[in-house]
N, CA and C atoms of all chains as a GROMACS GRO file, in nm:
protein
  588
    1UNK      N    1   0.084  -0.120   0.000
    1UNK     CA    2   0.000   0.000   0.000
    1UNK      C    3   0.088   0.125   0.000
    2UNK      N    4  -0.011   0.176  -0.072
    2UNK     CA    5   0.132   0.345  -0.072
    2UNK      C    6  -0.003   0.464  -0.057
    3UNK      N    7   0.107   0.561   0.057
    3UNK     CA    8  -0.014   0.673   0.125
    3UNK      C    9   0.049   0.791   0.007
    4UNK      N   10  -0.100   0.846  -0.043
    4UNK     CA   11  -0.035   0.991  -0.156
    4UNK      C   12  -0.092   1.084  -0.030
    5UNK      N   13  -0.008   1.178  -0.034
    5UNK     CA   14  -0.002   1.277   0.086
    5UNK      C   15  -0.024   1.409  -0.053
    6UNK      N   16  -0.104   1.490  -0.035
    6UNK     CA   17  -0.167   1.637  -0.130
    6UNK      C   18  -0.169   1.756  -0.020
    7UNK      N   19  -0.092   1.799  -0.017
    7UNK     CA   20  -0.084   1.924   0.016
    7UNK      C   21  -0.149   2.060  -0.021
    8UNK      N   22  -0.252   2.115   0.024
    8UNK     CA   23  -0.375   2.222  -0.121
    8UNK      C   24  -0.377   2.326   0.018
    9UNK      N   25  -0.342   2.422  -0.071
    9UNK     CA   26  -0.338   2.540   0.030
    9UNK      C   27  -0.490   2.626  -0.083
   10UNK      N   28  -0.550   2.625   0.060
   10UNK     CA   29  -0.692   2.691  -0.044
   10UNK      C   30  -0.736   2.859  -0.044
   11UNK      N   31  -0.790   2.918  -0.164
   11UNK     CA   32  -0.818   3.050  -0.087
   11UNK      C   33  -0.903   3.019   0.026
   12UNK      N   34  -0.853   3.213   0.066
   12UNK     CA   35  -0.875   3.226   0.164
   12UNK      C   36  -1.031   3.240   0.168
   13UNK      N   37  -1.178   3.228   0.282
   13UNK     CA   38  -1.277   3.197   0.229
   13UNK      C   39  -1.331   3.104   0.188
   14UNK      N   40  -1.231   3.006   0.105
   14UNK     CA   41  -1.320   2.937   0.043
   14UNK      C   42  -1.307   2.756   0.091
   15UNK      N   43  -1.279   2.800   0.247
   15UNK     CA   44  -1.239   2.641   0.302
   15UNK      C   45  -1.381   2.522   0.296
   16UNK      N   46  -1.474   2.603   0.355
   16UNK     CA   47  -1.597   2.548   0.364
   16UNK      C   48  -1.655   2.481   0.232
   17UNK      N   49  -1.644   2.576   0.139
   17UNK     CA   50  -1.673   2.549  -0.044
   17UNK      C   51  -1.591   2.426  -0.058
   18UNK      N   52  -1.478   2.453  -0.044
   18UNK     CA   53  -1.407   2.350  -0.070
   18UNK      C   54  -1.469   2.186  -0.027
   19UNK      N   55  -1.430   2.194   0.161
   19UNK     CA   56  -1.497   2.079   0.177
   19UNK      C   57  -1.596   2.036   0.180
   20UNK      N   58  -1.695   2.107   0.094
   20UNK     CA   59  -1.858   2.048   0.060
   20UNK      C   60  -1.806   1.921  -0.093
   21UNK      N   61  -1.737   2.052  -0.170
   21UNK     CA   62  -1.673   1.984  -0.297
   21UNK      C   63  -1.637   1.818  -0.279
   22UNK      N   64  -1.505   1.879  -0.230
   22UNK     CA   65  -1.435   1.717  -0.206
   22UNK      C   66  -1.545   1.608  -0.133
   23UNK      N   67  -1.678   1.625  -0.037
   23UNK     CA   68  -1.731   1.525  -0.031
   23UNK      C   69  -1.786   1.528  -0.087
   24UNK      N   70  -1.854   1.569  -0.244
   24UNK     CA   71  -1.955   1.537  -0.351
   24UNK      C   72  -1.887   1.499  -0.456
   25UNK      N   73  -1.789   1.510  -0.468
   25UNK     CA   74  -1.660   1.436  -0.552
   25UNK      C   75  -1.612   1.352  -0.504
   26UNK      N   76  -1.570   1.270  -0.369
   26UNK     CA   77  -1.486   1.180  -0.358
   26UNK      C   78  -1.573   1.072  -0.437
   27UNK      N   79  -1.660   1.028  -0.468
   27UNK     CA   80  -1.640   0.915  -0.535
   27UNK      C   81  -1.595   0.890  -0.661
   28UNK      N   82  -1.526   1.000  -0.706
   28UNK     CA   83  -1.482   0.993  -0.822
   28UNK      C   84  -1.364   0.932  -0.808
   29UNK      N   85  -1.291   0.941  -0.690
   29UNK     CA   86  -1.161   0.917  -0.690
   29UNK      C   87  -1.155   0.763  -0.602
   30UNK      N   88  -1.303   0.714  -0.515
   30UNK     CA   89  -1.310   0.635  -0.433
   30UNK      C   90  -1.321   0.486  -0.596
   31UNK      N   91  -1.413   0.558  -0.676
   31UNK     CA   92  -1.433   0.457  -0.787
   31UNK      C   93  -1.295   0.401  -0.860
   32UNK      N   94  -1.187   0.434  -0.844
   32UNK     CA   95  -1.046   0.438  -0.925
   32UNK      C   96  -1.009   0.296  -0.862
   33UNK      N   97  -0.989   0.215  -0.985
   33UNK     CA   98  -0.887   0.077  -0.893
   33UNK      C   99  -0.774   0.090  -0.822
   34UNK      N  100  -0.758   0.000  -0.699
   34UNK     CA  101  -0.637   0.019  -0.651
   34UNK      C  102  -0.704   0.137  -0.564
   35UNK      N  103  -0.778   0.229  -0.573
   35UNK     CA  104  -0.834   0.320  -0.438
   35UNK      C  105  -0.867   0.260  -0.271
   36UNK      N  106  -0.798   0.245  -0.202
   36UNK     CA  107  -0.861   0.232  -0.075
   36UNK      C  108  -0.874   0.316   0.015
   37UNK      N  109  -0.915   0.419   0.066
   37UNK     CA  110  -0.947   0.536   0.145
   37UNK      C  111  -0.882   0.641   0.140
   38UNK      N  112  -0.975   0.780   0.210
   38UNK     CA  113  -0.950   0.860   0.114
   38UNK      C  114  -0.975   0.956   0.285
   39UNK      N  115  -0.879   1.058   0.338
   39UNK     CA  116  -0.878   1.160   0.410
   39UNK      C  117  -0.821   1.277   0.435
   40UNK      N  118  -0.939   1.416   0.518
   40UNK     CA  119  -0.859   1.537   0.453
   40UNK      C  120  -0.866   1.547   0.629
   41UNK      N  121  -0.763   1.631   0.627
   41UNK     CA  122  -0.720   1.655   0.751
   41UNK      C  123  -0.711   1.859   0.761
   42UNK      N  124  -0.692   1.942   0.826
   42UNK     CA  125  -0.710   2.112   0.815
   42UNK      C  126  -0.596   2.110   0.885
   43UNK      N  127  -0.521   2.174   0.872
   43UNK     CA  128  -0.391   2.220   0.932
   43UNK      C  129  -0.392   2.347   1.070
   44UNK      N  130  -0.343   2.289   1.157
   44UNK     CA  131  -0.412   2.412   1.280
   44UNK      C  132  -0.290   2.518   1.270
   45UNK      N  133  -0.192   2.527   1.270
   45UNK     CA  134  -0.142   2.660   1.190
   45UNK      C  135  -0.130   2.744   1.097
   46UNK      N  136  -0.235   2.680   1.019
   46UNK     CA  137  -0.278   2.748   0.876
   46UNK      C  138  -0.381   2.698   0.786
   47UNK      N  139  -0.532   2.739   0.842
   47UNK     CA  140  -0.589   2.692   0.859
   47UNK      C  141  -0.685   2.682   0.729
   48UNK      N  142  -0.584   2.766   0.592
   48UNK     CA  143  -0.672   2.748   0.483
   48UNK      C  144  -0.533   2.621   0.413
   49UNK      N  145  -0.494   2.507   0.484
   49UNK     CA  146  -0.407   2.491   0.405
   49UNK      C  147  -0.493   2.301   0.484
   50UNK      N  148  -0.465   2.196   0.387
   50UNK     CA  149  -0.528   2.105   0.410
   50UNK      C  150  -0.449   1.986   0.365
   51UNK      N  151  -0.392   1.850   0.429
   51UNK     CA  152  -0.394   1.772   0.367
   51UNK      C  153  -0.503   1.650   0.332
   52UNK      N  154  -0.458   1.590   0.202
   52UNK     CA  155  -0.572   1.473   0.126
   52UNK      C  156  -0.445   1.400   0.151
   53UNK      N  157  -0.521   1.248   0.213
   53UNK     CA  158  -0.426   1.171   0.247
   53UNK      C  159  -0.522   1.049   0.177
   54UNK      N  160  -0.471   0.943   0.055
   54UNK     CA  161  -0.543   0.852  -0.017
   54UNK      C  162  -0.443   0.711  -0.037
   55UNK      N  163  -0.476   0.679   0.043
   55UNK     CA  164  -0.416   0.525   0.006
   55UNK      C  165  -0.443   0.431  -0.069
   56UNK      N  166  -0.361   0.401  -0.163
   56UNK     CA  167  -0.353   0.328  -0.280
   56UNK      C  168  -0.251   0.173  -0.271
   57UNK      N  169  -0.338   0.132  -0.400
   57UNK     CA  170  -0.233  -0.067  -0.360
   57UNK      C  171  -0.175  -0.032  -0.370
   58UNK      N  172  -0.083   0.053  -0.502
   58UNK     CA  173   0.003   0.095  -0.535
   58UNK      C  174   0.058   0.193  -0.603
   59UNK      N  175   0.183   0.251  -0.645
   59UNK     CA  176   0.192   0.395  -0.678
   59UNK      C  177   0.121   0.422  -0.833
   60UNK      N  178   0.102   0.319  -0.881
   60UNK     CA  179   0.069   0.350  -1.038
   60UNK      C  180  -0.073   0.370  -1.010
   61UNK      N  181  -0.159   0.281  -0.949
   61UNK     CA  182  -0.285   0.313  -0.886
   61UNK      C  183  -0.351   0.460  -0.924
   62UNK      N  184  -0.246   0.543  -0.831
   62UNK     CA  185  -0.267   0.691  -0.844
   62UNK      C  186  -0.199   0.768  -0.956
   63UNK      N  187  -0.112   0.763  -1.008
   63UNK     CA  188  -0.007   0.821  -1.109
   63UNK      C  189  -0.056   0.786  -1.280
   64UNK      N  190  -0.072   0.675  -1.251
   64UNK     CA  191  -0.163   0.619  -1.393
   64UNK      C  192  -0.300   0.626  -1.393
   65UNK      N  193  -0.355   0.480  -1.253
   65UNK     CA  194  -0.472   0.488  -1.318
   65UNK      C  195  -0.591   0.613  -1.276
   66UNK      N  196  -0.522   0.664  -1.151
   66UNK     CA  197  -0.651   0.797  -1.149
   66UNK      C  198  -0.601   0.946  -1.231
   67UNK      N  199  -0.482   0.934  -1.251
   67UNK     CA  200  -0.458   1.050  -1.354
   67UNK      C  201  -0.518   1.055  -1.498
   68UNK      N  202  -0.461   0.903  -1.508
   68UNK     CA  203  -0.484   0.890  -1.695
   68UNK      C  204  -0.673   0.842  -1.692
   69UNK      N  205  -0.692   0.825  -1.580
   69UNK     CA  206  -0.806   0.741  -1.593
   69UNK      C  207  -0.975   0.896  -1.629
   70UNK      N  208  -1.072   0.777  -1.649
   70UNK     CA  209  -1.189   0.852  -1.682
   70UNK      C  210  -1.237   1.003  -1.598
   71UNK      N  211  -1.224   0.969  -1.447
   71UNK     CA  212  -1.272   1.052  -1.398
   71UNK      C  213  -1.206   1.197  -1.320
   72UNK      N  214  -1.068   1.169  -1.384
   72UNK     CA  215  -1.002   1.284  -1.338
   72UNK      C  216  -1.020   1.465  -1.379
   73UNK      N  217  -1.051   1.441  -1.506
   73UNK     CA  218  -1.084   1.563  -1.550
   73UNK      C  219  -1.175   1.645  -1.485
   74UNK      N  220  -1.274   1.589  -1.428
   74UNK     CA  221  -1.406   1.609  -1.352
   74UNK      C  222  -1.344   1.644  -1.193
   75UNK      N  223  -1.287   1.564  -1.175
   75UNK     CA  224  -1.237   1.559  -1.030
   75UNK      C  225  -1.171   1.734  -1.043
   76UNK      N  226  -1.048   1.729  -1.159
   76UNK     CA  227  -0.971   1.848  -1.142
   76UNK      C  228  -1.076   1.966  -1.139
   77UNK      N  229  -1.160   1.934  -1.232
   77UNK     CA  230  -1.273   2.040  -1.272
   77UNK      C  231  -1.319   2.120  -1.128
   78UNK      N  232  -1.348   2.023  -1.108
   78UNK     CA  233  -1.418   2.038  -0.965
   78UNK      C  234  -1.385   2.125  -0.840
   79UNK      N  235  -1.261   2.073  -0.810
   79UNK     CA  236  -1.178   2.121  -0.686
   79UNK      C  237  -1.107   2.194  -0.725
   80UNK      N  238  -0.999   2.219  -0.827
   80UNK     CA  239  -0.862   2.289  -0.859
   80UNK      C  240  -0.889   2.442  -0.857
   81UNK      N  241  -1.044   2.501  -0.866
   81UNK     CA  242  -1.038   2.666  -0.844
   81UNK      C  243  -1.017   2.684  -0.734
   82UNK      N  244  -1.020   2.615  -0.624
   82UNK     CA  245  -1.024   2.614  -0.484
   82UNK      C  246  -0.894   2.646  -0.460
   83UNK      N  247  -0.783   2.628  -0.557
   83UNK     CA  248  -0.635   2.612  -0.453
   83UNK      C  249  -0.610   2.784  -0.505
   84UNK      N  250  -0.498   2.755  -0.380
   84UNK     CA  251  -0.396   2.894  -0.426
   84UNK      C  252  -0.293   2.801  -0.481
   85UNK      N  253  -0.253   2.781  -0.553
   85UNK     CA  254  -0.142   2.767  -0.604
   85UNK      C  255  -0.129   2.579  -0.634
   86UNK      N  256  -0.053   2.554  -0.714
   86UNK     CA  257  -0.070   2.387  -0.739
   86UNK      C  258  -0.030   2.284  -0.596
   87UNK      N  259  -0.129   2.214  -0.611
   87UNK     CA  260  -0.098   2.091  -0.504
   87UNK      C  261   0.070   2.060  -0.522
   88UNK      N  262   0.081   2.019  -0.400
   88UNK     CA  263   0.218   1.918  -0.365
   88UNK      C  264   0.175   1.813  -0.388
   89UNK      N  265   0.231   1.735  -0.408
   89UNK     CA  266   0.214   1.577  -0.417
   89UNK      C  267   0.312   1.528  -0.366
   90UNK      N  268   0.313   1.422  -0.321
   90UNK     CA  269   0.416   1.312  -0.266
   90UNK      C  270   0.358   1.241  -0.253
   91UNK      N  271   0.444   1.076  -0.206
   91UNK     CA  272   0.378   0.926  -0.175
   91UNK      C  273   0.455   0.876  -0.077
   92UNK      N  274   0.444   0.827   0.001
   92UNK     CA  275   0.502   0.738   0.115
   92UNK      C  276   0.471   0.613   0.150
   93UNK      N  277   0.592   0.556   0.148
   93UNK     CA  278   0.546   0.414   0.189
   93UNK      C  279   0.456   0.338   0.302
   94UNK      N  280   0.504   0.192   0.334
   94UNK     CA  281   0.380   0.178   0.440
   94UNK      C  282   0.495   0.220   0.564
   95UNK      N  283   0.393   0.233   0.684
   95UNK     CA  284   0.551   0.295   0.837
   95UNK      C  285   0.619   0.222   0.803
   96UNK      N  286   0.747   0.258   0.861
   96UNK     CA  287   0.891   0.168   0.868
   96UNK      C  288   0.847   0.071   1.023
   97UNK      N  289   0.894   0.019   1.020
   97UNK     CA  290   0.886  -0.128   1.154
   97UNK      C  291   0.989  -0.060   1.260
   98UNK      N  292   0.925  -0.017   1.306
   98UNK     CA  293   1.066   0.096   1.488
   98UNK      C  294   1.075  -0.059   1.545
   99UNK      N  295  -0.845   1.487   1.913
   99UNK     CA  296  -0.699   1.454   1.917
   99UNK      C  297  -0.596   1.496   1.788
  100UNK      N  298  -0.533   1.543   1.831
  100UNK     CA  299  -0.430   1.611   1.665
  100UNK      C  300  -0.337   1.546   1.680
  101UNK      N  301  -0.316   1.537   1.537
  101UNK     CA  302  -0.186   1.455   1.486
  101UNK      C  303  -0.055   1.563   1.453
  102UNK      N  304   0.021   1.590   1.485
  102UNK     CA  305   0.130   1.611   1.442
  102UNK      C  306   0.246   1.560   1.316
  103UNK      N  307   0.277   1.648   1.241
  103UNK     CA  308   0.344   1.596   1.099
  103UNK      C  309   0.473   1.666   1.146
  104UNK      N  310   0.593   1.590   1.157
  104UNK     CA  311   0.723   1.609   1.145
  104UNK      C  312   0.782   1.609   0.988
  105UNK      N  313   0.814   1.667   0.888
  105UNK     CA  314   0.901   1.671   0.777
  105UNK      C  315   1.045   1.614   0.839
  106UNK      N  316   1.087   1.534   0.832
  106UNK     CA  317   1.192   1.495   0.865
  106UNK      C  318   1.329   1.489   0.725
  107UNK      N  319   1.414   1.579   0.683
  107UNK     CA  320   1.494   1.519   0.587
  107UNK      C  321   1.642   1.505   0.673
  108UNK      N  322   1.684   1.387   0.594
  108UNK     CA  323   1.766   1.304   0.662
  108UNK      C  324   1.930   1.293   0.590
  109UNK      N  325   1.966   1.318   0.637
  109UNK     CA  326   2.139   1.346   0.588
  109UNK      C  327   2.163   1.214   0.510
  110UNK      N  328   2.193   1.244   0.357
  110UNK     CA  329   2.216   1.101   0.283
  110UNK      C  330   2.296   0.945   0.363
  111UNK      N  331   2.238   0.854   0.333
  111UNK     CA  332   2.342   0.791   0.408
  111UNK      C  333   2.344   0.684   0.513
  112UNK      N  334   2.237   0.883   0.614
  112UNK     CA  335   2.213   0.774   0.724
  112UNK      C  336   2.072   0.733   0.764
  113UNK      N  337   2.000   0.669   0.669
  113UNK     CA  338   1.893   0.645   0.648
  113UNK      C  339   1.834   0.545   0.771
  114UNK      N  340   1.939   0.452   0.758
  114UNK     CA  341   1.854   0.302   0.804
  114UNK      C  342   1.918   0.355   1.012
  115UNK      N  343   2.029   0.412   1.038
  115UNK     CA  344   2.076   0.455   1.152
  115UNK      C  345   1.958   0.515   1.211
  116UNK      N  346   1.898   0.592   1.105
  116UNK     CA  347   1.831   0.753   1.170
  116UNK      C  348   1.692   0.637   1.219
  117UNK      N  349   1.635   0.530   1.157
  117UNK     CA  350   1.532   0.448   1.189
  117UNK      C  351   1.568   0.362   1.272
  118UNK      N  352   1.705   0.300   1.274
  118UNK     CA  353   1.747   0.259   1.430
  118UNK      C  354   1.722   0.322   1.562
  119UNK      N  355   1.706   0.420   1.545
  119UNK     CA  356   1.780   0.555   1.645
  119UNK      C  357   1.620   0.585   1.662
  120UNK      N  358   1.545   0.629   1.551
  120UNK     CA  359   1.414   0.631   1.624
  120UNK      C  360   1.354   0.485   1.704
  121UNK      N  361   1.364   0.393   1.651
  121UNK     CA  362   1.312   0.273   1.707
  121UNK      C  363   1.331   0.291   1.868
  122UNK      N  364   1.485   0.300   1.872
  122UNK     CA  365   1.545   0.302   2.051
  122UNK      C  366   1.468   0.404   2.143
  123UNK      N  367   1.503   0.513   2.046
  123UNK     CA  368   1.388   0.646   2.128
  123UNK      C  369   1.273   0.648   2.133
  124UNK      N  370   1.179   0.578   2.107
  124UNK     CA  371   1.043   0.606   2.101
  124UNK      C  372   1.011   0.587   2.252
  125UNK      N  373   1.088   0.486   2.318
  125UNK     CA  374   0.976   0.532   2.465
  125UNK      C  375   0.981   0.664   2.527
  126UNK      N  376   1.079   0.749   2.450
  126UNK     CA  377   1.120   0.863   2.519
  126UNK      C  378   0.926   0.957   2.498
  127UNK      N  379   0.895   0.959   2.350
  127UNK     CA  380   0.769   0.998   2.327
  127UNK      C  381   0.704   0.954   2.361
  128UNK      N  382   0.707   0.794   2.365
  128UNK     CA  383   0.560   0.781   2.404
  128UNK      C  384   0.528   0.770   2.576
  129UNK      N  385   0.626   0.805   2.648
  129UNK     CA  386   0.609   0.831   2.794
  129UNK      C  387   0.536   0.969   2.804
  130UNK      N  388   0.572   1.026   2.720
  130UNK     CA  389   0.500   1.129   2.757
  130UNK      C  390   0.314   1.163   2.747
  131UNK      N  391   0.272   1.266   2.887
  131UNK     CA  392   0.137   1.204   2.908
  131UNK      C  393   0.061   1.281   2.752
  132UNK      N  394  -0.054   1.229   2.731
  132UNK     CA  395  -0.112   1.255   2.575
  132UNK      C  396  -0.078   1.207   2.478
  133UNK      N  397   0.061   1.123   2.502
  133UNK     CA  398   0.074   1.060   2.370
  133UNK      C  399  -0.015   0.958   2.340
  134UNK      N  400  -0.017   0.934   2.175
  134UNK     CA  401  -0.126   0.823   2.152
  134UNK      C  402  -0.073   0.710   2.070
  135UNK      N  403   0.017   0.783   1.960
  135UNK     CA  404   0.070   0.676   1.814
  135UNK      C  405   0.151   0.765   1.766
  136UNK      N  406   0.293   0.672   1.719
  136UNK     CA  407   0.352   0.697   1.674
  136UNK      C  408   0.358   0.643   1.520
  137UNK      N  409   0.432   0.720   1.424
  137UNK     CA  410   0.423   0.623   1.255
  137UNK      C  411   0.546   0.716   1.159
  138UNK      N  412   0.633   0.605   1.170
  138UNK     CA  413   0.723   0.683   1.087
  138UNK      C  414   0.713   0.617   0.938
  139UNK      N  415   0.695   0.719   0.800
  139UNK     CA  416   0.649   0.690   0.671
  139UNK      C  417   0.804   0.722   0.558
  140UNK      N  418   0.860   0.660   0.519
  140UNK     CA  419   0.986   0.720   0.386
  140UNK      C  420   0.884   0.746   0.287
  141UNK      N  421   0.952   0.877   0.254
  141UNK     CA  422   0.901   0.930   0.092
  141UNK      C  423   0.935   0.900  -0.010
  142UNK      N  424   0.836   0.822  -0.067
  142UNK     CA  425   0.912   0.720  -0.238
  142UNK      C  426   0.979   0.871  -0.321
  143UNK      N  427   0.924   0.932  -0.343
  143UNK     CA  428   1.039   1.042  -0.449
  143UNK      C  429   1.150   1.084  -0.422
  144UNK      N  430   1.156   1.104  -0.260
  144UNK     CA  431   1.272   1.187  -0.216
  144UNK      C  432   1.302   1.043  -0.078
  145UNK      N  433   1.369   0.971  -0.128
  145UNK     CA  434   1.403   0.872  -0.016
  145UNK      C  435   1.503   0.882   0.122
  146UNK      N  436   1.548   1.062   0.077
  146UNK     CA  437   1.595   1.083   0.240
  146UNK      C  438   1.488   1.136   0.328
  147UNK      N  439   1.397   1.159   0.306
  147UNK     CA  440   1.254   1.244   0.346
  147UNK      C  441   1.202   1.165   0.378
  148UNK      N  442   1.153   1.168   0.568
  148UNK     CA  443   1.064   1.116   0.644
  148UNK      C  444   0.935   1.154   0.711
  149UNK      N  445   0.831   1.125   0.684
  149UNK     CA  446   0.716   1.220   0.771
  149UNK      C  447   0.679   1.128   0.886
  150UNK      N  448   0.689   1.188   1.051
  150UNK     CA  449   0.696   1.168   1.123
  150UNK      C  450   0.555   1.196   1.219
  151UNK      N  451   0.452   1.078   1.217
  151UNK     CA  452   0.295   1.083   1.251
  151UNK      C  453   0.326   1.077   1.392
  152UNK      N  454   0.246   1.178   1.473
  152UNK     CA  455   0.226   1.202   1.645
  152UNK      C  456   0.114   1.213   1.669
  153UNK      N  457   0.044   1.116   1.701
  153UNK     CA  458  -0.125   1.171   1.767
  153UNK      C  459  -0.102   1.183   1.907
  154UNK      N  460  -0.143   1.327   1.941
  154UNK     CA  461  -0.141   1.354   2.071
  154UNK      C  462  -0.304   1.390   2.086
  155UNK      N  463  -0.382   1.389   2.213
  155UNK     CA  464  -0.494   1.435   2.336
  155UNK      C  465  -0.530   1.539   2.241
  156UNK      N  466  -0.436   1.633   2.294
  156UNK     CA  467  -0.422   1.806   2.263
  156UNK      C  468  -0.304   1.828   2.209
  157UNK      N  469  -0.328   1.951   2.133
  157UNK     CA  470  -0.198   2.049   2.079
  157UNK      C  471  -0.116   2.045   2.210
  158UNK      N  472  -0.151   2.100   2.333
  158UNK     CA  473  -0.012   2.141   2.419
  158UNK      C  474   0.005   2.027   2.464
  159UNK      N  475   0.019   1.889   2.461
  159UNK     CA  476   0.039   1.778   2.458
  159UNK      C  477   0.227   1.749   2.397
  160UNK      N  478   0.156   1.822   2.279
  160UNK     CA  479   0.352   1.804   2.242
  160UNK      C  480   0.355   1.921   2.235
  161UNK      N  481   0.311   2.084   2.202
  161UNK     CA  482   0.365   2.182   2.250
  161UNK      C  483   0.466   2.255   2.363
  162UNK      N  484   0.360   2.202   2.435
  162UNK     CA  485   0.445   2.233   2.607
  162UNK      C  486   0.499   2.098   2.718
  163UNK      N  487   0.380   1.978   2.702
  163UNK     CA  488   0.409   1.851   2.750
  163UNK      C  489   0.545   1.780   2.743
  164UNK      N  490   0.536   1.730   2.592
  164UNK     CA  491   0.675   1.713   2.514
  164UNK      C  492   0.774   1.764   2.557
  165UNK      N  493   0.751   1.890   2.470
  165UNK     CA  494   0.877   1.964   2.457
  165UNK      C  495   0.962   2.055   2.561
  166UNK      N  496   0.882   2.081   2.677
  166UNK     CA  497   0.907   2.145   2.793
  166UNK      C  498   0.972   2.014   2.874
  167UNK      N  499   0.896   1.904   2.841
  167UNK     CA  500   0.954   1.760   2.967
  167UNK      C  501   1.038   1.710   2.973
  168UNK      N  502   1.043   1.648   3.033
  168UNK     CA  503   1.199   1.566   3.115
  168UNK      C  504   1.296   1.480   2.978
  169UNK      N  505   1.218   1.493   2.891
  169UNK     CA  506   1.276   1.354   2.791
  169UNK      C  507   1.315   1.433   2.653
  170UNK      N  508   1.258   1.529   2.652
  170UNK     CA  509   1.283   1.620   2.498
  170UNK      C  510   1.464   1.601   2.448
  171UNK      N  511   1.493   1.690   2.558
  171UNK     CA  512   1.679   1.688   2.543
  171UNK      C  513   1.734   1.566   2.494
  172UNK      N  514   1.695   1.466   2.588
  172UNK     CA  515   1.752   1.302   2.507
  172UNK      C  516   1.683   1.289   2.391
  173UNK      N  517   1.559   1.321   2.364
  173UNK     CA  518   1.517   1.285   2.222
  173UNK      C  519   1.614   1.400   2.129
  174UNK      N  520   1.610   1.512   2.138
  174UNK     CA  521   1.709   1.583   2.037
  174UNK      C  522   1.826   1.516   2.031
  175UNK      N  523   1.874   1.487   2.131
  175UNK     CA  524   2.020   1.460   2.128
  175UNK      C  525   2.038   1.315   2.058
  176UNK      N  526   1.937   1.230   2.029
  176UNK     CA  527   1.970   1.115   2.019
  176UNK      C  528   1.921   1.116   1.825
  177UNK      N  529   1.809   1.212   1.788
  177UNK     CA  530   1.740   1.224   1.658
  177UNK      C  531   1.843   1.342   1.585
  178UNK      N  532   1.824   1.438   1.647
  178UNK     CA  533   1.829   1.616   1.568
  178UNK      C  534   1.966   1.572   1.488
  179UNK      N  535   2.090   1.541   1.506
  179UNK     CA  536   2.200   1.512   1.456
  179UNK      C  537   2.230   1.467   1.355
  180UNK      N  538   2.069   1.352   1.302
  180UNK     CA  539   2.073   1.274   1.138
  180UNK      C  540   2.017   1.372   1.054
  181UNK      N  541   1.937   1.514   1.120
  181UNK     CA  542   1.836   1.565   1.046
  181UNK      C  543   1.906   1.693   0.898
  182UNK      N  544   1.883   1.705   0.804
  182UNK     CA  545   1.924   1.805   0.724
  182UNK      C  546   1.922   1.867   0.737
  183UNK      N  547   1.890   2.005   0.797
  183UNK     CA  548   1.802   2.099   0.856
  183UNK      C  549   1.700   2.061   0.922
  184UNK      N  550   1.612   2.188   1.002
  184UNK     CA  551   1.538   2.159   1.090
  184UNK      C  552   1.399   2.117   1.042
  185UNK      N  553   1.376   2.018   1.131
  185UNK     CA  554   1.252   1.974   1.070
  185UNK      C  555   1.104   2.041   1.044
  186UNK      N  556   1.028   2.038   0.952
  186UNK     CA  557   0.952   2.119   0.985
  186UNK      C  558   0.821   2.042   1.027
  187UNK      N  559   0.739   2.121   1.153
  187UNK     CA  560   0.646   2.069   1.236
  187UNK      C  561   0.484   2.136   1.197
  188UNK      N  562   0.440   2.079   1.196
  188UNK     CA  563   0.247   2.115   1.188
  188UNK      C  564   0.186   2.010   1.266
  189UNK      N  565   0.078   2.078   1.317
  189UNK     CA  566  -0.004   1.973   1.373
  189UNK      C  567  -0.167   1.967   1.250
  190UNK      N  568  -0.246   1.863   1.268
  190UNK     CA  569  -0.383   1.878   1.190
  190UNK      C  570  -0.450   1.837   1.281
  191UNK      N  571  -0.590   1.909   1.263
  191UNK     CA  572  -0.739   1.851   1.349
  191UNK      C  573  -0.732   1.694   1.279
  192UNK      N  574  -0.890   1.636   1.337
  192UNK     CA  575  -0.945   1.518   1.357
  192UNK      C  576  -0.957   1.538   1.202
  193UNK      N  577  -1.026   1.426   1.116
  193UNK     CA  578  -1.020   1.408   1.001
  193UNK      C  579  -1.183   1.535   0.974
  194UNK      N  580  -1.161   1.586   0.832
  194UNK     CA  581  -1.305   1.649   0.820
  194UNK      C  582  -1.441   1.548   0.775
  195UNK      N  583  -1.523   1.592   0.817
  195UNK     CA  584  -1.644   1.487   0.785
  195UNK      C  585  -1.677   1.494   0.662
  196UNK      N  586  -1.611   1.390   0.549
  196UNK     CA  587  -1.686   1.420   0.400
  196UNK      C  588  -1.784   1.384   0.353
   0.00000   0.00000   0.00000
């Protein structure tokens, strides 16, 4: 399993808009193979800034099949006026074993 | 309960040390009162880059709890030394309801 960590710093105002969005859209991204859960978290020092945390079987999962796949356009459609500036992206593996 | 995100980047190298070194230290955190879970994640793009999961009670849990307590000093002294620069810290609320 691999965690995609999204970093979306949103205008300012428009946090609430936002997270109505992302829950009338997540199934766009819940429908994607290889999707297994999907969470946004608000950042308490900055509080228009949010991570999407989506765990996937694997990295192509997200990189291929929800990029290249059907429902992304819609997805971007959707949410992307919301940001200030382009998402971060990254992926992380599963924890390391302490 | 908030989670805390450590950015951890890690001096080339000493990758698998710096996850030794947390393994040994963790009772140092998790003695402390409010702690809940610990989760250390490597970043597939940037494989010296660690994000470092803390669910604490409350923010001043590791604000002032932590970092004011008896165990902080040994945790720097035993972590801060692998780190690239300083790490950077955020905490996030509970997940949002989508």
């Amino acid at each position: 399993m691999i965690l995609e960590i999204a970093t979306l710093n949103v205008q300012p105002g428009e946090e609430r808009a936002f997270e109505s969005a992302l829950g009338a859209a997540r199934h766009l991204i819940e429908a994607s193979p290889g999707f297994h859960r999907v969470e946004l978290r608000r950042c308490v020092e900055t509080p228009t800034r949010y991570l999407l945390f989506v765990t996937w079987g694997q990295l192509e999962d997200h990189t291929v099949g929800f990029r290249q796949g059907p429902n992304y356009s819609e997805w971007r459609g959707r949410l992307h006026h919301f940001y200030d500036g382009p998402p971060a992206v990254e992926h992380y593996h599963e924890p390391v074993a302490l």
